[in-house]
Biopython code that builds the backbone (N, CA, C, O; Angstrom):
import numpy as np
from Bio.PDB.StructureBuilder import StructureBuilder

atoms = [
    (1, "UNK", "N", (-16.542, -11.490, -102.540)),
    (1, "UNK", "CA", (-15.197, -11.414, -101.990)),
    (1, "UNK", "C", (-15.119, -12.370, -100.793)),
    (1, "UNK", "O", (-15.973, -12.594, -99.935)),
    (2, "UNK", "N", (-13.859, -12.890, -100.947)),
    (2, "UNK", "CA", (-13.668, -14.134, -99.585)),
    (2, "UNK", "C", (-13.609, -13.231, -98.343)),
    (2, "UNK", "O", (-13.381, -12.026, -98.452)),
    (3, "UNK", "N", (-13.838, -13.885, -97.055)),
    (3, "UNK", "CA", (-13.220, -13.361, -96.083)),
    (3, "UNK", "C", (-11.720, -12.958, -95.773)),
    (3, "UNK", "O", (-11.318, -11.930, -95.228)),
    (4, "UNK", "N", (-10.882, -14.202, -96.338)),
    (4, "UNK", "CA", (-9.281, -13.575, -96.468)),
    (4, "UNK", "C", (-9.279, -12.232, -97.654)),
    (4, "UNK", "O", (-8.533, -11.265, -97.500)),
    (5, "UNK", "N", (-10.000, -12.328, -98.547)),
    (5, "UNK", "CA", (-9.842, -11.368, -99.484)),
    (5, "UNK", "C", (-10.266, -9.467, -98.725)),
    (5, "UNK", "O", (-9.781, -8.341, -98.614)),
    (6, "UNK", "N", (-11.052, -9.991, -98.520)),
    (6, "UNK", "CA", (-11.745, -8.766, -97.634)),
    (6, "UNK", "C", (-10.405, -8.416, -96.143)),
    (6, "UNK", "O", (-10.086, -7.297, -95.742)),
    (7, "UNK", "N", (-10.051, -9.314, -95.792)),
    (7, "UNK", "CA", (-9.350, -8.732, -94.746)),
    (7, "UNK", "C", (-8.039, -8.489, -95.317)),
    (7, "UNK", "O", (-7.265, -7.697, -94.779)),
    (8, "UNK", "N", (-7.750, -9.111, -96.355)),
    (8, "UNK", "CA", (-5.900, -8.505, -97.073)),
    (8, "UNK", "C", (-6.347, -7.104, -97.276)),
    (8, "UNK", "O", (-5.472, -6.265, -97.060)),
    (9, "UNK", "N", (-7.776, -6.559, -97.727)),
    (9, "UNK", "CA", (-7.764, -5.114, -98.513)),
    (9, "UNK", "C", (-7.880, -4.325, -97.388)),
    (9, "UNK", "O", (-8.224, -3.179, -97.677)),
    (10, "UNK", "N", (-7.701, -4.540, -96.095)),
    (10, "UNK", "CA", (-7.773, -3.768, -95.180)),
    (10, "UNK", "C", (-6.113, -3.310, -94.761)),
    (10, "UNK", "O", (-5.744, -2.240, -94.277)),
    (11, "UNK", "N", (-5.348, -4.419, -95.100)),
    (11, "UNK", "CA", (-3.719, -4.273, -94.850)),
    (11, "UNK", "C", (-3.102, -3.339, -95.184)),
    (11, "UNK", "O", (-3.152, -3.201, -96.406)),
    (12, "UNK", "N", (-2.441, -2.497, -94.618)),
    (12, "UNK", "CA", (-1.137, -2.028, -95.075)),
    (12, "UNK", "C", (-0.114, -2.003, -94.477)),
    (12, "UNK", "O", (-0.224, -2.510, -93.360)),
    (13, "UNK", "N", (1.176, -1.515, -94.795)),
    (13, "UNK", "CA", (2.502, -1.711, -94.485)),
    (13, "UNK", "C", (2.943, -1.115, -93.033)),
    (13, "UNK", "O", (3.818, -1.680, -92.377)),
    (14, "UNK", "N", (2.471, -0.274, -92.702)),
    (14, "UNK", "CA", (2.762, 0.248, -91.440)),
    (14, "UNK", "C", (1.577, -0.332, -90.606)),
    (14, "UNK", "O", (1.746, -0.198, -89.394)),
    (15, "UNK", "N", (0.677, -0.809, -90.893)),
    (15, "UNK", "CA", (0.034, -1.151, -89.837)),
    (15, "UNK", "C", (0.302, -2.428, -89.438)),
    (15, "UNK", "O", (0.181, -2.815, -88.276)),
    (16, "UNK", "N", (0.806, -3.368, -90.726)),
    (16, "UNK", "CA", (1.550, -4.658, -90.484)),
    (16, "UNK", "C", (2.312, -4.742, -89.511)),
    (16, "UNK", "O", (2.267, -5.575, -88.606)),
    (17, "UNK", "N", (3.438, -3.422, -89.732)),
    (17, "UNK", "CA", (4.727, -3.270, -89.005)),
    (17, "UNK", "C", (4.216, -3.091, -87.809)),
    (17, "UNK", "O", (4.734, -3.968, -87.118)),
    (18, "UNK", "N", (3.397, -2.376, -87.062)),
    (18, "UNK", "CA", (2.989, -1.917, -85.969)),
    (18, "UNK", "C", (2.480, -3.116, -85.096)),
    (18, "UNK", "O", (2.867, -3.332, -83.947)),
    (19, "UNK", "N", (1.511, -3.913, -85.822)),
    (19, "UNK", "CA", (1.227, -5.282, -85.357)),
    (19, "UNK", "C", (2.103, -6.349, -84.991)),
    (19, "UNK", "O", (2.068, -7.060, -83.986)),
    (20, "UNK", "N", (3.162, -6.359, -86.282)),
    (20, "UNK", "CA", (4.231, -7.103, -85.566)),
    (20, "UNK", "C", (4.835, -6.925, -84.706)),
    (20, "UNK", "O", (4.933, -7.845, -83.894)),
    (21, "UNK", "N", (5.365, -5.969, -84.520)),
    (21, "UNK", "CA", (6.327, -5.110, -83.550)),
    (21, "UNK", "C", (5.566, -5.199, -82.196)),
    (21, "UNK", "O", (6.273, -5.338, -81.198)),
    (22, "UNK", "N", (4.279, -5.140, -82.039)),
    (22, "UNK", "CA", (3.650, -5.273, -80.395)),
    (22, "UNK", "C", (3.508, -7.013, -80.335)),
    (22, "UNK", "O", (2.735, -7.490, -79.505)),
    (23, "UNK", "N", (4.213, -7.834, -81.162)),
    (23, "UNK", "CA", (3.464, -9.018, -81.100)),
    (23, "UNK", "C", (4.467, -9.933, -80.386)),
    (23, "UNK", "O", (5.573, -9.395, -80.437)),
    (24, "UNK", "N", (4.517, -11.277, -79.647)),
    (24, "UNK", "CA", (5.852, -12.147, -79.230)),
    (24, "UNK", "C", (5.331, -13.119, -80.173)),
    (24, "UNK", "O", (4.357, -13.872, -80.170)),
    (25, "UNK", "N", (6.521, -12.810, -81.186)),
    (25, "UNK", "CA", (6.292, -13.797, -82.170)),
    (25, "UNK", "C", (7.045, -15.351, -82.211)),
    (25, "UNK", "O", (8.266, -15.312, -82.361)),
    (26, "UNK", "N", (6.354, -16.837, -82.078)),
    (26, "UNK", "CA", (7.230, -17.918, -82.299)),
    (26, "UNK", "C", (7.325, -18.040, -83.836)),
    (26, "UNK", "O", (6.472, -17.484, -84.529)),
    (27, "UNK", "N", (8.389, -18.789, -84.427)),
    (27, "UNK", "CA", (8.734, -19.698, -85.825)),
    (27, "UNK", "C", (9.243, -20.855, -85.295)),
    (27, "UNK", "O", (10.199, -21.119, -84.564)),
    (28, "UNK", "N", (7.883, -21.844, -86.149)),
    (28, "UNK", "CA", (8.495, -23.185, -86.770)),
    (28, "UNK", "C", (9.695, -23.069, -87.905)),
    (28, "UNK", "O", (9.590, -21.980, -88.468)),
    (29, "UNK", "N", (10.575, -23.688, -88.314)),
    (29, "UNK", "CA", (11.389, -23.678, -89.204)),
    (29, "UNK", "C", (11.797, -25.498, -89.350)),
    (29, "UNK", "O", (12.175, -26.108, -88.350)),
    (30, "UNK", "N", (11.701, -25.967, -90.263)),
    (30, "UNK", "CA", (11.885, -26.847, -90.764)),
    (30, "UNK", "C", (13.113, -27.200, -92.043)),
    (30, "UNK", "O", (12.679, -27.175, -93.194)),
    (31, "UNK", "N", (14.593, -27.517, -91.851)),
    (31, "UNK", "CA", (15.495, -27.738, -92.830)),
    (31, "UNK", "C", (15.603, -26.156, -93.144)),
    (31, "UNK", "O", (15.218, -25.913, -94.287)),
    (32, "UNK", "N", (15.968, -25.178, -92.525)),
    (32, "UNK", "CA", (15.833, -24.105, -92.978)),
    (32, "UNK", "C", (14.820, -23.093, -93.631)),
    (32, "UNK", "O", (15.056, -22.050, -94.240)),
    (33, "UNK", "N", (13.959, -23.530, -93.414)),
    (33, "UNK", "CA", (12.327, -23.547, -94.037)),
    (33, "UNK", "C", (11.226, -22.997, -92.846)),
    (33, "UNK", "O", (10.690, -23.758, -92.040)),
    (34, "UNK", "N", (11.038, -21.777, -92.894)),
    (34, "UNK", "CA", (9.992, -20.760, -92.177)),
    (34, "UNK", "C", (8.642, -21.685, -92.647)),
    (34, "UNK", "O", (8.047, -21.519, -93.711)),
    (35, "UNK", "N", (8.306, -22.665, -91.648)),
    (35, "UNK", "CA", (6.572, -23.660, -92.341)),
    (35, "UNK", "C", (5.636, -22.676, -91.436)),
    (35, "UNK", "O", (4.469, -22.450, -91.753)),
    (36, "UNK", "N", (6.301, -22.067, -90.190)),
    (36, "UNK", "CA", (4.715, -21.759, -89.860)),
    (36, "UNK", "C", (5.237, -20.662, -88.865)),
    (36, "UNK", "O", (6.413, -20.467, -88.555)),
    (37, "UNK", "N", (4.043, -19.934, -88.394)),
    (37, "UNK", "CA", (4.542, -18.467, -86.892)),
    (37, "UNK", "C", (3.521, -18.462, -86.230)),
    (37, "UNK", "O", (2.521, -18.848, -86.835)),
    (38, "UNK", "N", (3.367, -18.101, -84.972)),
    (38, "UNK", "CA", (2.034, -17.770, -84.493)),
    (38, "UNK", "C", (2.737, -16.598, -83.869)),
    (38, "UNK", "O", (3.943, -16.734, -83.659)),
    (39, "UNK", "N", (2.020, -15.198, -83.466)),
    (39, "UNK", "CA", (1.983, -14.449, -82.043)),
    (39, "UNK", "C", (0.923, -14.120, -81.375)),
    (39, "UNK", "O", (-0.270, -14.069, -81.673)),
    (40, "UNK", "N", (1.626, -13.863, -80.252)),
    (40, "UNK", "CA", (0.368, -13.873, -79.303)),
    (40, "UNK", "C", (0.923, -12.186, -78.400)),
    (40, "UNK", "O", (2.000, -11.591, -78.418)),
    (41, "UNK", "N", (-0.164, -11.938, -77.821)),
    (41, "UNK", "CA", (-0.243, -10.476, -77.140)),
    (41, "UNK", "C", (-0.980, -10.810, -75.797)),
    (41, "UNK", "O", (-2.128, -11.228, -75.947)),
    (42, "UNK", "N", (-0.582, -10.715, -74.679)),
    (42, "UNK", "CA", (-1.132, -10.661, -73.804)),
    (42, "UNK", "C", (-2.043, -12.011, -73.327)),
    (42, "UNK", "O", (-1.603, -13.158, -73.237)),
    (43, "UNK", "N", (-2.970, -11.715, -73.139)),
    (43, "UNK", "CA", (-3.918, -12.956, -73.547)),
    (43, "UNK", "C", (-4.901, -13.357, -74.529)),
    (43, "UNK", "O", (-6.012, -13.886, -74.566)),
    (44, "UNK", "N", (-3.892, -12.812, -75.428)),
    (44, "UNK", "CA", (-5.090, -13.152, -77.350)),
    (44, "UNK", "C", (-3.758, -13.812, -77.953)),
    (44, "UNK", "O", (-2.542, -13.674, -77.821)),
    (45, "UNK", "N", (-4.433, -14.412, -78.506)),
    (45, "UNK", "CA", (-3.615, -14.922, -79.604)),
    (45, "UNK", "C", (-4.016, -14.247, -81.184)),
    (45, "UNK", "O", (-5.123, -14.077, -81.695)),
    (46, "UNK", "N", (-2.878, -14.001, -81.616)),
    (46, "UNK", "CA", (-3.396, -13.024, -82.759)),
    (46, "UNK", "C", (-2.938, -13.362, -83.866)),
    (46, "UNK", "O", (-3.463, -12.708, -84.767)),
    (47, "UNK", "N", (-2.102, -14.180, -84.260)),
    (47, "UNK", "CA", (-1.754, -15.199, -85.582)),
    (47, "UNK", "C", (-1.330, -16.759, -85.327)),
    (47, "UNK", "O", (-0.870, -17.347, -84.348)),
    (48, "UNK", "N", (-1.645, -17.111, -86.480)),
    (48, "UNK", "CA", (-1.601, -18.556, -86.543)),
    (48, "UNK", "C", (-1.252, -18.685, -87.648)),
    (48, "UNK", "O", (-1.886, -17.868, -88.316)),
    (49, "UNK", "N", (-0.634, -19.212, -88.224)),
    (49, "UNK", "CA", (-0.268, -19.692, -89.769)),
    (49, "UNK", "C", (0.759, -20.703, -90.054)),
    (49, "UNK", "O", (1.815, -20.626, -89.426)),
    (50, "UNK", "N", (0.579, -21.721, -90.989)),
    (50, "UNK", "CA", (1.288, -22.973, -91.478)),
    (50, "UNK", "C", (1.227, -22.641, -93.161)),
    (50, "UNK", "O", (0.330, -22.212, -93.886)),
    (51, "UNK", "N", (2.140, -22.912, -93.321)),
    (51, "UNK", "CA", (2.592, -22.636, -94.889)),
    (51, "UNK", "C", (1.794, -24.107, -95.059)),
    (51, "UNK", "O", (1.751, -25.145, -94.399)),
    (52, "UNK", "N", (1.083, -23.544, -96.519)),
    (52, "UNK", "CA", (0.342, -24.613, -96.905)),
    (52, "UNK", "C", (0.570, -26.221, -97.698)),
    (52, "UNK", "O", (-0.133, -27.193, -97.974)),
    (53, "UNK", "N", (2.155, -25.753, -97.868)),
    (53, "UNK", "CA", (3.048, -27.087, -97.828)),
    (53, "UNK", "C", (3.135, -27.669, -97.184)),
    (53, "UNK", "O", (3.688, -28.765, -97.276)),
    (54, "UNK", "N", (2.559, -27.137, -96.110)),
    (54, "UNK", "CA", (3.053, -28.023, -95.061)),
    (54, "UNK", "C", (1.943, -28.537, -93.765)),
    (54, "UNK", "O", (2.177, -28.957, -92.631)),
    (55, "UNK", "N", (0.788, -28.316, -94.430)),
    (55, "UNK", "CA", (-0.476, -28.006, -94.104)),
    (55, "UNK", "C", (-1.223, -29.663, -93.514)),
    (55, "UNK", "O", (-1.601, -30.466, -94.368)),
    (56, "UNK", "N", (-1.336, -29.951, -92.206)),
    (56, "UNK", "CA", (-2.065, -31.150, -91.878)),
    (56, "UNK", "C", (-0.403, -32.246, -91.393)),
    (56, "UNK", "O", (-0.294, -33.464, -91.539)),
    (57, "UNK", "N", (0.428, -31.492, -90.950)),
    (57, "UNK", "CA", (1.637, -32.436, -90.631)),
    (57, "UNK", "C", (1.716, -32.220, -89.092)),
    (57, "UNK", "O", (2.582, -32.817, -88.454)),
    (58, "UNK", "N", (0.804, -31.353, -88.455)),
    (58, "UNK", "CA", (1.079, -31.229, -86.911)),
    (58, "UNK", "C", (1.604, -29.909, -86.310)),
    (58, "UNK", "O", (1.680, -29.492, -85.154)),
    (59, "UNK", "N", (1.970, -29.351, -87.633)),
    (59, "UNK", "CA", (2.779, -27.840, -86.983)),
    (59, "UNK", "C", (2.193, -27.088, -86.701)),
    (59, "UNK", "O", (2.749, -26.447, -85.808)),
    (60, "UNK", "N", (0.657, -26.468, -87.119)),
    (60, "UNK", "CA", (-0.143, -25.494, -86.392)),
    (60, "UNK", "C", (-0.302, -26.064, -85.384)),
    (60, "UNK", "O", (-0.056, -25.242, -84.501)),
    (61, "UNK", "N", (-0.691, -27.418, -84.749)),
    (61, "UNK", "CA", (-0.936, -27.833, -83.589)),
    (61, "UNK", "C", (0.481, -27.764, -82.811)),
    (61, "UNK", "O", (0.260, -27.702, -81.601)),
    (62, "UNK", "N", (1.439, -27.757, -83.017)),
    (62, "UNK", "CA", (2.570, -27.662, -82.351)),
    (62, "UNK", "C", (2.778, -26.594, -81.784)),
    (62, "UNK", "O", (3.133, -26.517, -80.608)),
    (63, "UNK", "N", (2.575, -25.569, -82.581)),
    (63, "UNK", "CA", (2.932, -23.850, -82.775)),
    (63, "UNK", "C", (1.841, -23.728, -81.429)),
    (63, "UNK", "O", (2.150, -23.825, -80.242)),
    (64, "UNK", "N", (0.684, -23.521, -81.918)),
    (64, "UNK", "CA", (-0.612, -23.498, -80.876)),
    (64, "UNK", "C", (-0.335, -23.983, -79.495)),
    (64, "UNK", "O", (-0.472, -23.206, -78.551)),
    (65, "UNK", "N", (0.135, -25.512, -79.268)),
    (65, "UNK", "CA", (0.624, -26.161, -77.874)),
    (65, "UNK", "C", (1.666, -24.783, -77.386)),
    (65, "UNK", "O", (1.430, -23.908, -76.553)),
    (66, "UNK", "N", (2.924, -24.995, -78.287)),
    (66, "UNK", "CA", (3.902, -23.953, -77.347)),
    (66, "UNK", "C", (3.409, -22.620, -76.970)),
    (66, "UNK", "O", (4.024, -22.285, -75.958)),
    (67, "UNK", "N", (2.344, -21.453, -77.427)),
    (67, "UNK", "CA", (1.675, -20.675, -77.785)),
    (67, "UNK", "C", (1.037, -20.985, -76.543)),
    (67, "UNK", "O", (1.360, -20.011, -75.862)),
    (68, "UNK", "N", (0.346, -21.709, -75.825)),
    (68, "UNK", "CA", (-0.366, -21.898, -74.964)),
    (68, "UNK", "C", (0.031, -21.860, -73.769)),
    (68, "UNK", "O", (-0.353, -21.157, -72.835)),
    (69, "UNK", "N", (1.406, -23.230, -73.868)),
    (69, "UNK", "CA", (2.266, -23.147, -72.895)),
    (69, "UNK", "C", (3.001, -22.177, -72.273)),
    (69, "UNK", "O", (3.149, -22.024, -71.060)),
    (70, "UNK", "N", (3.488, -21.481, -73.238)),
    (70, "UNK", "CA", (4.316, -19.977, -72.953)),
    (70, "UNK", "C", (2.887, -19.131, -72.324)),
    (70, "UNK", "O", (2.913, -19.606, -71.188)),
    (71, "UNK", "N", (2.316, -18.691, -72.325)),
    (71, "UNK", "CA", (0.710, -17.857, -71.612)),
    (71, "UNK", "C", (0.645, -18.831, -70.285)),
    (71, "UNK", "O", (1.281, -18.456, -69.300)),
    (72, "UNK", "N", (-0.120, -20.104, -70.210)),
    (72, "UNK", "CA", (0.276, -20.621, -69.293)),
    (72, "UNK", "C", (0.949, -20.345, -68.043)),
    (72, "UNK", "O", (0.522, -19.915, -66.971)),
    (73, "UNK", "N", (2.320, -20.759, -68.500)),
    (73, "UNK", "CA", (3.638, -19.857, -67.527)),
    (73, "UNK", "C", (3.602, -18.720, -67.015)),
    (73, "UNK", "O", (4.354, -18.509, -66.063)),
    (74, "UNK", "N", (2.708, -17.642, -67.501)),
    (74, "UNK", "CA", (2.378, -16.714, -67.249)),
    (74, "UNK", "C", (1.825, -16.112, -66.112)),
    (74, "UNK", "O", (2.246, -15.132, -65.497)),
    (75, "UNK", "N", (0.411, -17.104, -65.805)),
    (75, "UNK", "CA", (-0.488, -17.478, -65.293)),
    (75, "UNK", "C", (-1.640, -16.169, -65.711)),
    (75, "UNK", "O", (-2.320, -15.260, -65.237)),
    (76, "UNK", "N", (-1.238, -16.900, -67.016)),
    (76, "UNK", "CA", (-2.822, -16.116, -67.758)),
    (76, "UNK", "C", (-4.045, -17.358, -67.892)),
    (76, "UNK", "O", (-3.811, -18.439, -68.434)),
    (77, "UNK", "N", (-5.029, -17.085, -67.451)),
    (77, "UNK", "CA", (-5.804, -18.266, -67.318)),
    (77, "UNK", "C", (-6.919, -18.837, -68.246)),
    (77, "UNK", "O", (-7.534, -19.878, -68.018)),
    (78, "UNK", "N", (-7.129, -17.889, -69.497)),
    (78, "UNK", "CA", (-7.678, -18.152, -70.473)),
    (78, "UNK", "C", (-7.089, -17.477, -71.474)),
    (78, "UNK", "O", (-6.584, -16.378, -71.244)),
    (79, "UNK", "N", (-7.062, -18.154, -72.999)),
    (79, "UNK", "CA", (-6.580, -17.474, -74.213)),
    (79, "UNK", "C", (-8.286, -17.258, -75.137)),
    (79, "UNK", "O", (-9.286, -17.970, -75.043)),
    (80, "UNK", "N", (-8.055, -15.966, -76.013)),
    (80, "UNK", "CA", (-8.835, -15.503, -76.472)),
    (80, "UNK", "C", (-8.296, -15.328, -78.033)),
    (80, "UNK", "O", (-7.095, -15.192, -78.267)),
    (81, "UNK", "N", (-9.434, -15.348, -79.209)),
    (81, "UNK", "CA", (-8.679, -15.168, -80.287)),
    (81, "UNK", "C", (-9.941, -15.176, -80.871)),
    (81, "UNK", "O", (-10.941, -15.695, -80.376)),
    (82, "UNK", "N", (-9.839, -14.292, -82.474)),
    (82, "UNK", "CA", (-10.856, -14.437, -83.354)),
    (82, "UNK", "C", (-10.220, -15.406, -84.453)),
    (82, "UNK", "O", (-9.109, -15.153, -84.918)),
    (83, "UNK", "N", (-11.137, -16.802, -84.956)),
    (83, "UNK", "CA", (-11.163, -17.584, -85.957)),
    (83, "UNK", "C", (-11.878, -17.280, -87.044)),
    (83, "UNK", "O", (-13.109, -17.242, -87.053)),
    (84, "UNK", "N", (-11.024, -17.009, -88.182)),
    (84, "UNK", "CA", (-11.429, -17.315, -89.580)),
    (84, "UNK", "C", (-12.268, -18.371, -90.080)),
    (84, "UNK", "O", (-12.301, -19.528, -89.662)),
    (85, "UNK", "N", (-12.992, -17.832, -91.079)),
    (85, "UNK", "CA", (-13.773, -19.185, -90.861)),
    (85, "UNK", "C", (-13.236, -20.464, -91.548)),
    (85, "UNK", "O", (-14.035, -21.399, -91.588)),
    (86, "UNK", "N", (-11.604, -20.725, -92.277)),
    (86, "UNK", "CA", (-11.515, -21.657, -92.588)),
    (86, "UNK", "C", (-10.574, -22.325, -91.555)),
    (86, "UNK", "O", (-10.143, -23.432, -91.878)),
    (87, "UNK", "N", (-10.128, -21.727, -90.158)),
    (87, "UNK", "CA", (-9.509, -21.906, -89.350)),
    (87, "UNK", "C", (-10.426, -22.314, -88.539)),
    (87, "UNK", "O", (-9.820, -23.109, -87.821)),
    (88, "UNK", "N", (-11.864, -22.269, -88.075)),
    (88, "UNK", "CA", (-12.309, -22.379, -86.990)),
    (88, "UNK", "C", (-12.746, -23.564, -86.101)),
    (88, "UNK", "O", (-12.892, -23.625, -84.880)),
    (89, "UNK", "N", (-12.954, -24.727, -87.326)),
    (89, "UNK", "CA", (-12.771, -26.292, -87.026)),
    (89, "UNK", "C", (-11.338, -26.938, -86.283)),
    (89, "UNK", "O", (-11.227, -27.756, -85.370)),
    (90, "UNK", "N", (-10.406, -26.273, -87.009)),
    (90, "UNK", "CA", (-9.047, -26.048, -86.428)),
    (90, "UNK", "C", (-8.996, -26.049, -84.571)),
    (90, "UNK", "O", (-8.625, -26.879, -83.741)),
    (91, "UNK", "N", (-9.597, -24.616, -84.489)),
    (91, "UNK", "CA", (-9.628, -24.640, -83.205)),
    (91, "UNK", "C", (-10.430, -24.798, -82.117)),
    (91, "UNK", "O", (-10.053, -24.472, -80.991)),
    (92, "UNK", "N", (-11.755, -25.379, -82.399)),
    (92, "UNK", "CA", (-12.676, -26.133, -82.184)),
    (92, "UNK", "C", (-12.619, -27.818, -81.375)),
    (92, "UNK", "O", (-13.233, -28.408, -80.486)),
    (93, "UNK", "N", (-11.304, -28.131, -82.466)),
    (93, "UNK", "CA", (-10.673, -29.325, -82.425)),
    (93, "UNK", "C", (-9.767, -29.135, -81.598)),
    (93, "UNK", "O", (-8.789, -29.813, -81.911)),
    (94, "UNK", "N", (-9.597, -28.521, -80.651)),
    (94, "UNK", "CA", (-8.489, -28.343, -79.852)),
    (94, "UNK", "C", (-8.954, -27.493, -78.712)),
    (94, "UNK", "O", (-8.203, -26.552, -78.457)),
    (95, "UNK", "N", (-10.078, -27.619, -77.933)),
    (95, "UNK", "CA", (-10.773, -27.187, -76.930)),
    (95, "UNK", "C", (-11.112, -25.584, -77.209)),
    (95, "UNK", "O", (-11.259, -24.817, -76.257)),
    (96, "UNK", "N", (-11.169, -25.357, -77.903)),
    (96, "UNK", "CA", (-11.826, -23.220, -78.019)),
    (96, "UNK", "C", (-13.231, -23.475, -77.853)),
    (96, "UNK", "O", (-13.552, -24.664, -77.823)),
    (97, "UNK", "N", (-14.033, -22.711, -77.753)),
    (97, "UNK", "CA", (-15.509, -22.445, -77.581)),
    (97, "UNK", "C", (-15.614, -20.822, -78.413)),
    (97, "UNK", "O", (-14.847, -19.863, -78.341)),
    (98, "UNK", "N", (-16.904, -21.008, -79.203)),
    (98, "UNK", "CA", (-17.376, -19.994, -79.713)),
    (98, "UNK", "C", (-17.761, -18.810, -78.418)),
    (98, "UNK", "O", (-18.281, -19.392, -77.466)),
    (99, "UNK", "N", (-17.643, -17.619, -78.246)),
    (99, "UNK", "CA", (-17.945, -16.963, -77.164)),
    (99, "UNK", "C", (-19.020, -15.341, -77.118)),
    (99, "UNK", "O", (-19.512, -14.610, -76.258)),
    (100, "UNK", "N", (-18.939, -15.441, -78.903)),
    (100, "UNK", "CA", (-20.084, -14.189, -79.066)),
    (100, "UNK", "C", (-19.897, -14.230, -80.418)),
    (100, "UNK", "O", (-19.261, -15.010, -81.126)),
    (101, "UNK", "N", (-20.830, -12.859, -80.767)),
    (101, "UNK", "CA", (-21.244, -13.630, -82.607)),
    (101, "UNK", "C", (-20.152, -12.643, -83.025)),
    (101, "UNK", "O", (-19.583, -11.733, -82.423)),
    (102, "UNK", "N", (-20.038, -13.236, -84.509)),
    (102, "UNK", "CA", (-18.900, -13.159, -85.448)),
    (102, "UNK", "C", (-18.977, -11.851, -85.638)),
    (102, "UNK", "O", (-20.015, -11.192, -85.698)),
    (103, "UNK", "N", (-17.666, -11.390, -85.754)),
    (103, "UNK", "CA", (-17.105, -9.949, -86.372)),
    (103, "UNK", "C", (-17.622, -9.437, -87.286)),
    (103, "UNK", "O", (-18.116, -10.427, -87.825)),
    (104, "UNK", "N", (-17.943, -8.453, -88.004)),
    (104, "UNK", "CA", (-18.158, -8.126, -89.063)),
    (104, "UNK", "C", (-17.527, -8.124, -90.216)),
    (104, "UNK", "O", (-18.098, -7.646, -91.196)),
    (105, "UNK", "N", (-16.142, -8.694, -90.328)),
    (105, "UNK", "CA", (-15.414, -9.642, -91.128)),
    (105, "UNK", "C", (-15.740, -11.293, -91.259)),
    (105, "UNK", "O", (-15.271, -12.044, -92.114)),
    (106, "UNK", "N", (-16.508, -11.585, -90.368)),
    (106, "UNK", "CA", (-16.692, -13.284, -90.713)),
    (106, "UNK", "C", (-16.178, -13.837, -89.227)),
    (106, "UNK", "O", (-16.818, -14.810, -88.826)),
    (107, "UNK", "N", (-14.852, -13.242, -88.133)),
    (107, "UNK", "CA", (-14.304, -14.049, -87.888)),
    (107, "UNK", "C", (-15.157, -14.533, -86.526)),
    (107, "UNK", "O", (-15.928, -13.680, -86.087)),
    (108, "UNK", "N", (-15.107, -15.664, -85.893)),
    (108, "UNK", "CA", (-15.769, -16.309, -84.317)),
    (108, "UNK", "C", (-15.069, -15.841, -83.444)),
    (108, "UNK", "O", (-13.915, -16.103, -83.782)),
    (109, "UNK", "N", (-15.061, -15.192, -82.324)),
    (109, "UNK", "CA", (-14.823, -14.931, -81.849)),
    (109, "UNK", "C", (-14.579, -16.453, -80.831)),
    (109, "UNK", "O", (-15.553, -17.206, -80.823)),
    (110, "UNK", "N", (-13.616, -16.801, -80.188)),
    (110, "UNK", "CA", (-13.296, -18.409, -79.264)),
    (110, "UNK", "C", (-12.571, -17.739, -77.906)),
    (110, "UNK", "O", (-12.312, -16.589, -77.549)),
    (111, "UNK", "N", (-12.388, -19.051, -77.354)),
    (111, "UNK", "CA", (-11.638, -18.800, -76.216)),
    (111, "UNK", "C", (-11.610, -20.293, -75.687)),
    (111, "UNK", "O", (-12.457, -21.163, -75.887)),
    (112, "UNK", "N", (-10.286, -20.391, -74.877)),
    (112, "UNK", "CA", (-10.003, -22.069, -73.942)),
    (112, "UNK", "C", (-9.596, -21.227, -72.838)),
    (112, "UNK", "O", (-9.071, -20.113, -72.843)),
    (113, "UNK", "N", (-9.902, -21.889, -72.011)),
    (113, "UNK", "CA", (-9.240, -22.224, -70.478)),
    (113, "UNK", "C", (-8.001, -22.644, -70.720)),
    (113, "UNK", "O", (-7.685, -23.425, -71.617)),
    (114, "UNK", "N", (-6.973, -21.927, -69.599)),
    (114, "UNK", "CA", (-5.469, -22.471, -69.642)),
    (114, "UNK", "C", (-5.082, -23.359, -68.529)),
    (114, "UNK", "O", (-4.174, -24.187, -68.473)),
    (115, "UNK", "N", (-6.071, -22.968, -67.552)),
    (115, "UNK", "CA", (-5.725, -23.461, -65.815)),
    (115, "UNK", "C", (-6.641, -24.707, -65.470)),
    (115, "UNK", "O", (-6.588, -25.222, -64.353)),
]
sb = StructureBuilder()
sb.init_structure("model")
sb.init_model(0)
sb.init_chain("A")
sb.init_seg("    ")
for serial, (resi, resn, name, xyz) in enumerate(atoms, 1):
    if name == "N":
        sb.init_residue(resn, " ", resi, " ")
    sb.init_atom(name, np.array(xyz, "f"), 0.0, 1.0, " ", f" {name:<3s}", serial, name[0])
structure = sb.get_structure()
């Protein structure tokens, strides 16, 4: 079983809802077109996603910049997040540091400096 596979069978509907609902969620939208969302909580960042149409055009990195910026403003001084492992080059590539060993789902645990 993949790691995304393994973590969809953990999902359900109210716990989705519950997650969203504590989350400040941004959308990219493109021509009317939902390409990508991230939210973030506090000082984690807790989704990231680019529709895979649309995958390598700049918008996770976009999403991520504003995502940063908005915390930032805050004056939260580091962001924290667990990476998937097909995400984790992703954010690697964009100043995160590995910061303790992987979840028992697969994911890296990262973190950047904001200040």
């Amino acid at each position: 079983m993949t790691e995304a596979h393994a973590w969809a069978a953990t999902l359900t509907v109210p716990g989705m809802e519950r997650k969203i609902g504590d989350l400040e969620i941004w959308v990219a939208e493109l021509n009317d077109r939902v390409v990508g969302w991230g939210g973030i909580r506090g000082d984690r960042l807790e989704a990231l996603y680019t529709d895979p149409d649309f995958a390598g055009r700049g918008i996770g990195t976009e999403l991520l910049g504003l995502l940063e910026a908005s915390m930032r403003r805050r004056g939260i001084p580091a962001v924290f997040a667990d990476a998937s492992a097909n995400a984790e080059q992703f954010y690697l590539r964009r100043g995160y540091e590995p910061i303790g060993v992987r979840t028992p789902e697969g994911a890296q645990p990262i973190s950047k400096r904001l200040s």
